[in-house]
C-alpha positions in Angstrom: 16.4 54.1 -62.6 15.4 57.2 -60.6 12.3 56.9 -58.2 10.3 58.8 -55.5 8.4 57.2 -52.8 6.3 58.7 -50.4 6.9 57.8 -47.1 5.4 58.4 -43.6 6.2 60.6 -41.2 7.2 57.9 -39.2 9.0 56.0 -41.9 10.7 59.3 -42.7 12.4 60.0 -39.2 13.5 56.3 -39.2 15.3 56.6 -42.2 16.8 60.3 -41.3 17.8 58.3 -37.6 19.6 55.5 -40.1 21.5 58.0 -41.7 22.4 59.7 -38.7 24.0 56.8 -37.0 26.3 56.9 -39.6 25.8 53.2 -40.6 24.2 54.5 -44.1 26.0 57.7 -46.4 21.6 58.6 -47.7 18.4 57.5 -47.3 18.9 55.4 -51.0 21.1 53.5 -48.9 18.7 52.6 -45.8 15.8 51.7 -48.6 17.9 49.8 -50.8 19.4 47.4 -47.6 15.6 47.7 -46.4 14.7 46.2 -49.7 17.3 43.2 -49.7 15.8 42.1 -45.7 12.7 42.2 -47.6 14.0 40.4 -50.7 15.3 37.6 -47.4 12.4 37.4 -45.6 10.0 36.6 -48.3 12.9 34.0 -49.7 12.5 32.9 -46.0 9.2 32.8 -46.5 8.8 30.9 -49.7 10.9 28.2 -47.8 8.9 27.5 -45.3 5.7 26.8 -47.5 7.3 24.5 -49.6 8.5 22.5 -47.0 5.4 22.8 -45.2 3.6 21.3 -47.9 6.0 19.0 -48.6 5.7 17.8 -45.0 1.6 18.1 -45.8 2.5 15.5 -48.8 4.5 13.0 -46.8 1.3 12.9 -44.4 -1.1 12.5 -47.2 1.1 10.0 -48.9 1.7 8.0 -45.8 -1.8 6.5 -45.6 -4.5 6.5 -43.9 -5.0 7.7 -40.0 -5.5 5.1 -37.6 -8.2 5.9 -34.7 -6.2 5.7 -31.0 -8.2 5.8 -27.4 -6.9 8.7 -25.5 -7.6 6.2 -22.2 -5.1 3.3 -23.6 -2.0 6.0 -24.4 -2.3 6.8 -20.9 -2.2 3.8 -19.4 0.6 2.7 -21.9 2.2 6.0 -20.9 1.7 5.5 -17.3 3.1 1.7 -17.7 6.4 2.4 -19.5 6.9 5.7 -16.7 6.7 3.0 -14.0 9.1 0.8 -15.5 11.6 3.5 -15.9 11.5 4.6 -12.2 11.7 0.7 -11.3 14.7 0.4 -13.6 16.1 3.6 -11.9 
């Protein structure tokens, strides 16, 4: 399948630079592998939602939220911190 695309000026020079490093024979070449990272990312992407809301599900699934006093995990956080330097 033959296409045009209409790039920017910008995009332009970046692939003419591609091509003349010598790492790609055309600027077909520099879209195509620009394609595939995009094909990766978005794969990359799709991962990371699904296992963000399969983490969201395990929260949901694991009840209900207890209610905690910001006041008592400090001093229980202060309590164990002293008994580690006294252990030390």
């Amino acid at each position: 399948m033959s296409m045009n695309v209409n790039l920017t000026p910008q995009l332009e020079e970046l692939v003419r630079r591609k091509v003349a490093t010598g790492m790609y024979n055309s600027a077909s070449e520099v879209v195509r592998d620009a394609l595939r990272l995009m094909e990766e990312q978005d794969q990359i992407r799709a991962l990371r939602l699904e296992q963000l809301r399969t983490e969201l599900q395990r929260g949901l699934d694991s009840g209900a939220g207890q209610a905690w006093d910001v006041a008592e995990v400090k001093q229980q956080l202060r309590a164990r911190k002293a008994n580690t330097k006294a252990a030390t």
